[in-house]
N, C-alpha and C positions, 0 to 999 in steps of 0.2 A: 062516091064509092071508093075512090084510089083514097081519101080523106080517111075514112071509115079503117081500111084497111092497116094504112100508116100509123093509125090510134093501137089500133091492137097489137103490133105488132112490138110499139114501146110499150105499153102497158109488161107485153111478156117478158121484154128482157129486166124491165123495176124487176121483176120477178123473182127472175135468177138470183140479179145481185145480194138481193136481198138474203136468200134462202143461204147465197154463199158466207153474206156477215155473218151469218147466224148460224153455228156447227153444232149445236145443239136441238135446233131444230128437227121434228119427228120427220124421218124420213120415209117416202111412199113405200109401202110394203114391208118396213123394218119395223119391230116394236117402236116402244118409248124407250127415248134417252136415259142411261142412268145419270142419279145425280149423287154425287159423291158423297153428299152431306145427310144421305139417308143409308149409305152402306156401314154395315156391324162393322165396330173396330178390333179388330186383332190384336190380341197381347199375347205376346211372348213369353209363355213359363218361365217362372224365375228359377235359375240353375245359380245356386250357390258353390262356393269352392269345394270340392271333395274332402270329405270329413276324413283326418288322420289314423289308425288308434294308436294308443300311446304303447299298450303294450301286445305281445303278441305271446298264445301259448304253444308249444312244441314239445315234444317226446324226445328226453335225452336218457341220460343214465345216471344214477347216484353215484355217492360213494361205495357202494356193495355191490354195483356195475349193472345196478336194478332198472327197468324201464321209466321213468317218470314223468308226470307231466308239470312244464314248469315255465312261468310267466316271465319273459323276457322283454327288456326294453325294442320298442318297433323300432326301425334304422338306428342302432346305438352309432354313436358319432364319437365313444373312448370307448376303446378296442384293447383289452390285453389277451395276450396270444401264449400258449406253453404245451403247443400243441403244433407240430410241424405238418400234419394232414389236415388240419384248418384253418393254418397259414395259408397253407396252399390255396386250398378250397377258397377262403375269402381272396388270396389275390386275384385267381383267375375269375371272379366275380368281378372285379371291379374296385368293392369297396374299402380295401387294407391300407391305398395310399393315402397319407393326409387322416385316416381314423386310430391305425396301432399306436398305442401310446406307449406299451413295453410289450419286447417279444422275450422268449426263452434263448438263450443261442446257439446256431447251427452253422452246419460246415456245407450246408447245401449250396451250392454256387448262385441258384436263380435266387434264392430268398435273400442272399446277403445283404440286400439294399435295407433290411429293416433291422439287421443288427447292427451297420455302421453308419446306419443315419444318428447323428448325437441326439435329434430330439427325441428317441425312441428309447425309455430306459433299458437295462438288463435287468431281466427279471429272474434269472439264475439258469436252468437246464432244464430238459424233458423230462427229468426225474427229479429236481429239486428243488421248487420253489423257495424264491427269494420272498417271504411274506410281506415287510416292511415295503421292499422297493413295490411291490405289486398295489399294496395301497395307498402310497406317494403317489403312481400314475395316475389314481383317482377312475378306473375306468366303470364305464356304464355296465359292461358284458366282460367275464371271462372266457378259455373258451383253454378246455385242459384236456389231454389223452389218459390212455391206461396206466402209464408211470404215473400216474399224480395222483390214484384215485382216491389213494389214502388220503391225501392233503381236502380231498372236498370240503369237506363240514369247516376246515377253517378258512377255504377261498371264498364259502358261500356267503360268511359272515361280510365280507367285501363287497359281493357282486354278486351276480347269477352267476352260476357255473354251467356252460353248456358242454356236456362230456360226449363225446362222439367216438364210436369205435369200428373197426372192420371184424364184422361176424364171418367168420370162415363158412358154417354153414350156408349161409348167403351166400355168399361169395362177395371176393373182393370188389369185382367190377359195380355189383347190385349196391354194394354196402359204401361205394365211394356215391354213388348214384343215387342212393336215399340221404345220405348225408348231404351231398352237393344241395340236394333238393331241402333237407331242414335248413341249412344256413343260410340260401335263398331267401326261405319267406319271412325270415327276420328282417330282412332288408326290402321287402316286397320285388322281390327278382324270381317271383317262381318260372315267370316265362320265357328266361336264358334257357337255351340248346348249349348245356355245355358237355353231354356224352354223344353225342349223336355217332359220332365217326367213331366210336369205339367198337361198337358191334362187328361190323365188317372185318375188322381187323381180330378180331378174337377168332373168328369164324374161321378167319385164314391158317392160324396158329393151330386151332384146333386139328384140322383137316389134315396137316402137316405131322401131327403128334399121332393121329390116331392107329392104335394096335402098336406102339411102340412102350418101351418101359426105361423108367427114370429112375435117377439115385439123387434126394435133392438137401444137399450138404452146406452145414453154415461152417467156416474156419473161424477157429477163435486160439488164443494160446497156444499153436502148435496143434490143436486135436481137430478133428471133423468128425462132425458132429450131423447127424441125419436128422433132416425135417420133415414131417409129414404132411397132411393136407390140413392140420387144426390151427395152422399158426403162420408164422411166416412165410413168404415165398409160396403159400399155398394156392396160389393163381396157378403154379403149375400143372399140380394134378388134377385141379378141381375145373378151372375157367376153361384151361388148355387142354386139358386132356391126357396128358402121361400118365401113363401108369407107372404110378411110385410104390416100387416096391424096396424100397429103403426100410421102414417100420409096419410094424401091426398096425391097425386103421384103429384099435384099441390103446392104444399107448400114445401118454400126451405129451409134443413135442413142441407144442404152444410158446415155449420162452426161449430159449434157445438150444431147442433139438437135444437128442441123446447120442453121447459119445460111442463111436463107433470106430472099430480096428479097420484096419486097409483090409487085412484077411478077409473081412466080412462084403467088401466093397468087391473082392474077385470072387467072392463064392457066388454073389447076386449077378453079378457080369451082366449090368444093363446096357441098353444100347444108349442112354446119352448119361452123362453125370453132370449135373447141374450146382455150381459151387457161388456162395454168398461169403465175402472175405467183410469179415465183423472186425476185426483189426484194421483193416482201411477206411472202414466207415465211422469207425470210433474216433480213427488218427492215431493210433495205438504207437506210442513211440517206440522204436529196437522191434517191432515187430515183422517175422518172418511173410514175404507174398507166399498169398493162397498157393499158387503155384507152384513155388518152392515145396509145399509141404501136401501137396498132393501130389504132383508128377513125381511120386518114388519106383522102386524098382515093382513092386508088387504090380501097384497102378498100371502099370506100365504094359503088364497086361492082360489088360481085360479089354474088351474090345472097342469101348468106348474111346480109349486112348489112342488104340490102333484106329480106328475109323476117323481123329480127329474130332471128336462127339462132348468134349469135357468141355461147358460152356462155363467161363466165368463171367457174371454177370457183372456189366460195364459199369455199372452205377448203384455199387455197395448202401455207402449212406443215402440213396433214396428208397433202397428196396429195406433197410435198417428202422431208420428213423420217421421216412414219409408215405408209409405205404396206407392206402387210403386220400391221396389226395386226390386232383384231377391232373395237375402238371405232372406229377409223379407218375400216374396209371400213362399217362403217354409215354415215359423215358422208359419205364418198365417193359412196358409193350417192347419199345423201339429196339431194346437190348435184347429181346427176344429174337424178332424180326429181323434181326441185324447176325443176330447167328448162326438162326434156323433157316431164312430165306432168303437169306444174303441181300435183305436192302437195307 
């Protein structure tokens, strides 16, 4: 019996051992084993590289400053530039360094690095295109403002021309912000946040301005000259909110404002006067400060002068030559906000 016992008891551990060499082996109560060489094979969809396109098309403006639609090279890598509110706009994108091949020249401080870079030709002025030098650079993309619009039909012959402007009905802000947004997607950058912080601070200006009345003047030559909301500096009355009572809302002061007497500046006795010195933004040589040639006896008073209210705006040749860019819309603000709310 003890014999009998001893047998079974080896037979049960063969058992074990066995069951253990073997991990494939059907287990009590568990299914069957899988066996690898019967499982479906997986493949992996094939993802090829993301297909480029060569060109891209966009709504600019002609030479007759007409809407157009018009096919432009996708990321142009030769860049000419004769347009200081697209300078702009492409540097604070990113891609201006290392692509302008010739810019126009300006007296702007931030952009100076792309006129006295020597690899970057001179391509003449915001108003005068150098034609030769511009098709020496060989560029892919132009990219020209309202001074130039004449020259179109023969820049085209070179390049695309992408013409971009600031619609005052719009408004400044909107019109920098569509724009921002066309030159974007020529580069495929639509998904930069480059106005976000602008809003809040219009908001603030505005609130500041509101039920108040402006007089909003460019100096040029000795004369001052009133601006209205169709043209220059017209972020004023339009983004911000002053009421500019300087001109009829009829009468067009789009280029550089209509000449106007001091007499007429105390009969209107606004509470702020808002002055753009076009001789310092030109570099106007032998030329008189705004100041000089506003603070006269007349000036003197109406109450904007007595209250401290005569704002000369800090940065001339931006509000002149760059209005419409993104860096610009910031200085411009800031000159704002730097007078009106003391930061």
């Amino acid at each position: 019996m003890r014999k009998l016992i001893a047998l079974l008891l080896c037979l049960a551990v063969v058992s074990a051992f066995a069951a253990c060499a073997n991990p494939q082996a059907p287990v009590s109560g568990g299914g069957a084993g899988t066996d690898p060489a019967t499982e479906p094979e997986v493949t992996e969809p094939a993802t090829g590289p993301a297909t480029t396109p060569e060109t891209v098309t966009i709504t600019t403006l002609n030479g007759s400053q007409e809407p157009v639609e018009l096919e432009v090279p996708y990321n142009p890598q030769r860049i000419a530039v004769l347009d200081m509110a697209s300078l702009d706009i492409l540097d604070a994108l990113g891609v201006a360094q290392g692509r302008v091949v010739g810019s126009a020249s300006t007296s702007l401080d931030y952009l100076q690095g792309y006129v006295t870079d020597s690899g970057i030709a001179n391509l003449g002025t915001i108003k005068e295109a150098d034609l030769e030098a511009v098709m020496a650079c060989e560029p892919d993309i132009i990219f020209i403002g309202g001074r130039l619009s004449a020259s179109y039909d023969d820049l085209s012959q070179i390049a695309p021309v992408v013409y971009l402007a600031t619609d005052t009905e719009l408004g400044v802000v909107e019109s920098v912000r569509q724009n921002a947004s066309t030159i974007a997607s020529i580069f495929g950058l639509e998904e930069q946040a480059l106005m976000a912080e602008f809003d809040s601070r219009i908001a603030a200006l505005e609130e500041f301005a509101a039920g108040k009345t402006a007089i909003v003047g460019l100096v040029t030559s000795g004369s001052f000259n009133v601006l209205g909301n169709d043209g220059r500096c017209s972020m004023i009355g339009r983004e911000i909110g002053f009421d500019n009572i300087g001109v009829d809302a009829e009468i067009d002061t789009s280029t550089h404002g209509n000449e106007a007497s001091f007499e007429f500046i105390v009969d209107k006795d606004p509470d702020y006067i808002f002055v753009m010195d076009r001789d310092a933004a030109i570099q106007t040589e032998g030329a008189k400060l705004a100041q000089e040639i506003v603070e006269n006896e007349l000036v003197m008073d109406t109450r904007a002068y007595q209250d401290g209210h005569i704002v000369y705006l800090a940065h001339p040749a931006v509000w002149y030559t760059a209005e419409g860019g993104i860096t610009a819309l910031d200085i411009m603000l800031t000159d704002l906000e730097t007078a009106l709310l003391g930061e």
